[in-house]
C-alpha positions as CSV (number, residue, x, y, z in Angstrom):
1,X,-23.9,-14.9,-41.1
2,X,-26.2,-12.9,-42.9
3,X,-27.6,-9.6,-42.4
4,X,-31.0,-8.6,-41.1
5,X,-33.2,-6.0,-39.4
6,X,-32.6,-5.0,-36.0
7,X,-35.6,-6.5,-33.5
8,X,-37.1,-4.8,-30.8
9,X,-35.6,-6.6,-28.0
10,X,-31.7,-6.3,-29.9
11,X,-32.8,-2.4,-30.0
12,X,-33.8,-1.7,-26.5
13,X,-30.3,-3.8,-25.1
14,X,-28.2,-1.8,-27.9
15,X,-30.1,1.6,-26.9
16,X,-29.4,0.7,-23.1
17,X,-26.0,-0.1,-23.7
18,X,-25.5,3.7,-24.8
19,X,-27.6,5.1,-22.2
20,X,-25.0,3.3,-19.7
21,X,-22.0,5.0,-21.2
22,X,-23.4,8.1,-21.3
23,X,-24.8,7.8,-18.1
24,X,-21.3,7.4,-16.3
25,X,-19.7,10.2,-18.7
26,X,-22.3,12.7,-17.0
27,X,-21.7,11.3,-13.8
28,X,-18.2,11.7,-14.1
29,X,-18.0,15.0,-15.9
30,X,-20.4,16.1,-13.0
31,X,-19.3,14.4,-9.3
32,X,-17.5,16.0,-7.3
33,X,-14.6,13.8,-6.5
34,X,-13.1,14.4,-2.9
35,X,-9.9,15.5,-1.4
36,X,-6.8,13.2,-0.7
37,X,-7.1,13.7,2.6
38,X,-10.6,12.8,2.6
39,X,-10.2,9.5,0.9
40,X,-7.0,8.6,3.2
41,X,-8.9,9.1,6.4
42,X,-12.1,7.6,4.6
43,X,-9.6,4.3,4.1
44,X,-8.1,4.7,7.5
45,X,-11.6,4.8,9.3
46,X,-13.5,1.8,6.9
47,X,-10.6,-0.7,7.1
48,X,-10.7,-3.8,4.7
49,X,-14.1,-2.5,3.3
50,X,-13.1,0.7,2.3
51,X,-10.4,-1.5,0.8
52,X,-13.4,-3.0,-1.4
53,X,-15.2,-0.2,-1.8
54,X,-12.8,1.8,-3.6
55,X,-12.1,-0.5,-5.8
56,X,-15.5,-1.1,-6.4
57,X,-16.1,2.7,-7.5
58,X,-12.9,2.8,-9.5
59,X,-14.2,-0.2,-11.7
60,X,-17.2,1.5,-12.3
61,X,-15.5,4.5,-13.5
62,X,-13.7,2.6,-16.0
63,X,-17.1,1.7,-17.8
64,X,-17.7,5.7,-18.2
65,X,-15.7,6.9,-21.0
66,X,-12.6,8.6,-18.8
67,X,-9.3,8.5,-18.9
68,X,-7.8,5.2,-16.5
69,X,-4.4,6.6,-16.8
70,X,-5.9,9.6,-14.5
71,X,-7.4,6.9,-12.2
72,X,-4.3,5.0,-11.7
73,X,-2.3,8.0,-10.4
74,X,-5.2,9.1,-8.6
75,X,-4.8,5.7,-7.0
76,X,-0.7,6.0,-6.0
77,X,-1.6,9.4,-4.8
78,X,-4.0,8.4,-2.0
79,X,-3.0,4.6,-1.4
80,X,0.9,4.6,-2.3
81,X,2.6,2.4,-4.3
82,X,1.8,-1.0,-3.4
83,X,-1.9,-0.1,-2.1
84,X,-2.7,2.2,-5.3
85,X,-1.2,-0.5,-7.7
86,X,-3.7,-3.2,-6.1
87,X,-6.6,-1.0,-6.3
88,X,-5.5,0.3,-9.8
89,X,-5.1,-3.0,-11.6
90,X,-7.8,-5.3,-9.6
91,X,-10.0,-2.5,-10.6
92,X,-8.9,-2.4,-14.0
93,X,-9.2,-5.8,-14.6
94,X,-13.2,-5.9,-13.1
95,X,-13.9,-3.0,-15.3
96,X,-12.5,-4.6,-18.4
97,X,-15.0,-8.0,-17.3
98,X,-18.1,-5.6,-16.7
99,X,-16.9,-3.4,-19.9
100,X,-16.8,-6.6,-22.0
101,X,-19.7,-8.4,-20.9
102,X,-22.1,-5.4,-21.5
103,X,-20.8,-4.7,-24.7
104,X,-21.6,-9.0,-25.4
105,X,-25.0,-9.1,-23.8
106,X,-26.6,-6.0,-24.8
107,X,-24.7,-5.3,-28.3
108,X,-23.5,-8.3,-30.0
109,X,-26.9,-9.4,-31.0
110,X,-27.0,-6.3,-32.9
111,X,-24.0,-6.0,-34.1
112,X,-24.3,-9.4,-36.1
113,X,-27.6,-7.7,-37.5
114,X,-26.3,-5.1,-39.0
115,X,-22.7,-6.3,-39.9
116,X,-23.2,-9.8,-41.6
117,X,-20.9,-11.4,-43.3
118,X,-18.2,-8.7,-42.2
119,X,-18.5,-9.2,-38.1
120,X,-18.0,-13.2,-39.6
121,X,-14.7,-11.9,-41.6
122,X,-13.6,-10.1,-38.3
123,X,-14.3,-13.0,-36.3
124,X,-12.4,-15.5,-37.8
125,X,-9.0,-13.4,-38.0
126,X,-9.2,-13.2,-34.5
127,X,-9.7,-16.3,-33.9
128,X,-6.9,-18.2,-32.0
129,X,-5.4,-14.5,-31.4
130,X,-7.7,-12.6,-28.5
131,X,-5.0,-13.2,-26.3
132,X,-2.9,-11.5,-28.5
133,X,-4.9,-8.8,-30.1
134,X,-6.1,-7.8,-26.2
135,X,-2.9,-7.4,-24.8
136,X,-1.9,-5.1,-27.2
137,X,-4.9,-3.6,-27.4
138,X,-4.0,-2.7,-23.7
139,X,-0.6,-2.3,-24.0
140,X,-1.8,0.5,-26.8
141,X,-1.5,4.0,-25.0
142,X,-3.9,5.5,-27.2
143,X,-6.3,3.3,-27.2
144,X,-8.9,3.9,-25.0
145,X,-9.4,1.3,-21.8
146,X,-13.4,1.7,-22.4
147,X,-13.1,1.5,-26.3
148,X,-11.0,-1.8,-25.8
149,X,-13.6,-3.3,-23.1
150,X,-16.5,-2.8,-25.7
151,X,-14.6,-3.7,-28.9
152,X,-13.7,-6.7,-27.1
153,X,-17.4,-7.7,-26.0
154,X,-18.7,-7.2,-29.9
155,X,-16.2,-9.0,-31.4
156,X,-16.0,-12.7,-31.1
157,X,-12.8,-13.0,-29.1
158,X,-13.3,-15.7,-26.1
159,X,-14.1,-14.5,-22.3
160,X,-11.1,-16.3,-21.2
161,X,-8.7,-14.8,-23.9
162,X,-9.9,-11.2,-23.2
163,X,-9.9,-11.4,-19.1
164,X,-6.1,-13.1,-19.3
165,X,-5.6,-10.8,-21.8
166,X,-6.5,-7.5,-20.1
167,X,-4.7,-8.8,-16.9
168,X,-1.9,-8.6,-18.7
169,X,-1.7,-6.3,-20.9
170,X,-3.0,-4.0,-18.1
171,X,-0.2,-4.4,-16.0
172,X,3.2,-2.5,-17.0
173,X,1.2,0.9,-17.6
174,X,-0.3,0.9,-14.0
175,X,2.7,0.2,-12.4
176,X,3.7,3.2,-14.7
177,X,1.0,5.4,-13.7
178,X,0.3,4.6,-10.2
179,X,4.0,5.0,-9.1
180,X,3.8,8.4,-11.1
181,X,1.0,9.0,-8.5
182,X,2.7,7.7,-5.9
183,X,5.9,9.7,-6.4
184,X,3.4,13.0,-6.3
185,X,1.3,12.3,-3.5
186,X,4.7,11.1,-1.7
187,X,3.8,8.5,0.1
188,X,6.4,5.6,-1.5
189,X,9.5,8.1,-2.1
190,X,11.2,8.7,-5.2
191,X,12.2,5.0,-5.5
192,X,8.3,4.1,-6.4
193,X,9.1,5.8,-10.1
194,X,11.9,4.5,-11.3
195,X,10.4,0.8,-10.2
196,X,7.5,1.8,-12.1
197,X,9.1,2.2,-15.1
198,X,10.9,-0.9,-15.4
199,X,7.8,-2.5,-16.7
200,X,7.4,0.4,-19.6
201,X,11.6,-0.6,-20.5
202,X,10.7,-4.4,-20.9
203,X,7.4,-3.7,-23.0
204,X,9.5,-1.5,-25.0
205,X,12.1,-3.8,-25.6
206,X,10.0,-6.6,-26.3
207,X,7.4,-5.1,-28.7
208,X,10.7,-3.3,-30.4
209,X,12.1,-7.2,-30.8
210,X,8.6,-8.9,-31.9
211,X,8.5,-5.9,-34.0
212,X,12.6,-6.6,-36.0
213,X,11.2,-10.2,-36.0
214,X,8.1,-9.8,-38.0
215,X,9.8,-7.6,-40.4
216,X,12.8,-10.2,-41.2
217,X,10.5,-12.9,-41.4
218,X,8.6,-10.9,-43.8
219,X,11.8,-10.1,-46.2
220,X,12.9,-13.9,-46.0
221,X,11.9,-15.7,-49.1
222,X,9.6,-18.7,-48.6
């Protein structure tokens, strides 16, 4: 893969793809968002469609560069437990698809242009490992969820590994977060927390595990 200037056409979709993430930080930085109460009775009156369309809004704020942490406990505070984890992680999950296949068709293009030989280099030690690399990329509390959904669409990790990926590695923080929200809004009682965290102990536990692994199999002699 070699190097090369940047066409017209790659410019435009790369320029576009910036004017879309900056376009949803105004718009978050500058919406109003409503009251609880609001969005409960909103819910209550819409049915199964206001269901769909919350969701819906919540994955498009995940393309904007804010905080999902702060959109999962938003969630447990208006829905509950069960109903904000849903909306939190099926939203999550279509924001990391539409994050990911932005960043592929309006970036990547461009990306290969101006990288070369080192996109190729990058490339190939992911290969076989997206599954891998996105889960903890996910699992990785300061990594941002938008960063992650982009990285992921300009590097060459497969569709299939990323979306699995993301599913997973998406879950044990929103159970987290949304029964944090859930807790506060009180609408699931104080159980809803200490369910939440269970999925925070096991990651824990396992990356500390995987991590004691790699180390001894690092120290043992060939």
């Amino acid at each position: 893969m070699r190097r090369g200037r940047v066409t017209t056409a790659q410019a435009v979709r790369a320029g576009l793809l910036v004017a879309l993430v900056l376009t949803g930080l105004v718009v978050a930085l500058t919406v109003d968002l409503p009251s609880v109460t609001v969005v409960r009775g909103w819910l209550a009156d819409a049915g199964a469609w206001g269901w769909v369309g919350l969701i819906a809004l919540s994955a498009l704020a995940t393309l904007a560069p804010v905080p999902r942490t702060a959109l999962s406990v938003l969630a447990g505070v208006v829905a509950g437990f069960w109903g904000g984890l849903a909306v939190a992680w099926v939203s999550g999950v279509l924001g990391a698809a539409a994050g990911y296949g932005l960043a592929r068709a309006l970036g990547r293009d461009t990306v290969e242009r101006l990288a070369g030989p080192r996109l190729a280099r990058a490339d190939a030690a992911l290969s076989g490992r997206g599954f891998l690399a996105t889960v903890l990329g996910r699992l990785t509390p300061v990594a941002p969820f938008t960063l992650v959904s982009y990285a992921a669409g300009l590097s060459g990790i497969r569709w299939s590994a990323y979306l699995a990926g993301s599913a997973l590695g998406l879950l044990p923080g929103t159970v987290l977060h949304v029964g944090i929200g859930a807790t506060v809004g009180s609408t699931g009682g104080g159980w809803t927390l200490l369910v939440s965290a269970v999925p925070l102990v096991v990651v824990v536990v396992v990356a500390v595990v995987l991590t004691r692994r790699r180390r001894l199999q690092r120290s043992t002699p060939l």
